[in-house]
C-alpha positions in Angstrom: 64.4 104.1 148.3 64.3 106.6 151.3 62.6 109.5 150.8 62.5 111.8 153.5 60.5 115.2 153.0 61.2 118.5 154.7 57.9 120.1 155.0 55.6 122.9 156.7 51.9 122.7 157.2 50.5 125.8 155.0 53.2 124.4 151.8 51.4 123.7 148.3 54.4 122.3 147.0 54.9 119.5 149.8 51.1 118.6 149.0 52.8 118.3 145.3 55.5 116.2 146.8 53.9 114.0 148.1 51.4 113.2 145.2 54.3 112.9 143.2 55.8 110.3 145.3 51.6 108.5 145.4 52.2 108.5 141.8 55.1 107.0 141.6 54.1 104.5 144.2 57.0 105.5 146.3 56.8 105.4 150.4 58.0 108.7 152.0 58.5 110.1 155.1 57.7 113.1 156.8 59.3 115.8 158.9 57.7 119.0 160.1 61.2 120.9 160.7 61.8 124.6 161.4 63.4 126.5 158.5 66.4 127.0 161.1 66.8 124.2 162.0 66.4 122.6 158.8 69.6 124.9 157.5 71.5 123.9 161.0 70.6 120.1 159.7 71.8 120.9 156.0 74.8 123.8 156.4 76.5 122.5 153.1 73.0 122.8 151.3 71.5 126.4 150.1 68.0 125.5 151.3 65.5 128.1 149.7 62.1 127.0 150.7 59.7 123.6 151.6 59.5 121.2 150.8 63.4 120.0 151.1 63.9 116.3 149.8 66.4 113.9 151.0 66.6 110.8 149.3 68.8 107.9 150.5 71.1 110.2 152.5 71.4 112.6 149.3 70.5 116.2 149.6 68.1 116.7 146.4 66.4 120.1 146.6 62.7 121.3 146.4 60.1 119.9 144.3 61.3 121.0 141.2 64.6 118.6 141.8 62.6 115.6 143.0 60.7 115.9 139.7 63.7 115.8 137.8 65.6 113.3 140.1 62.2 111.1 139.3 61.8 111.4 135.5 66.2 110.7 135.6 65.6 107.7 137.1 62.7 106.1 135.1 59.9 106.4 138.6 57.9 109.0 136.7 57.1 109.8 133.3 56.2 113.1 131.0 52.5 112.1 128.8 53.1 112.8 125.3 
């Protein structure tokens, strides 16, 4: 899986990101990337903050959407 995450240096939620990928024991990459050039990269994509996940070539969202894309696809799980 290629996980590619938008990110800027001050963002909580890319720090969440990317413990949520540790967890999973998933490899990502980063990319410190402009939020205009980010939408110039992505026009087809309502961007509306950091971090902004791409995952094998697939636009996914924020952190919230990676979390869900994750728990859809059996990497992470919810404790009971």
């Amino acid at each position: 899986m290629d996980i590619l995450i938008h990110t800027i240096d001050t963002c909580d939620r890319c720090d969440h990101m990317k413990e949520l990928c540790d967890r999973a024991g998933l490899e990502y990459k980063t990319s410190e990337t402009p939020y205009p050039e980010l939408a110039k990269m992505y026009p087809n994509f309502k961007i509306t903050g950091y971090p902004f996940i791409i995952i094998d070539g697939k636009e996914i969202g924020g952190l919230f959407e990676a979390a869900r894309f994750f728990l859809k696809e059996g990497l992470v799980s919810v404790p009971e």
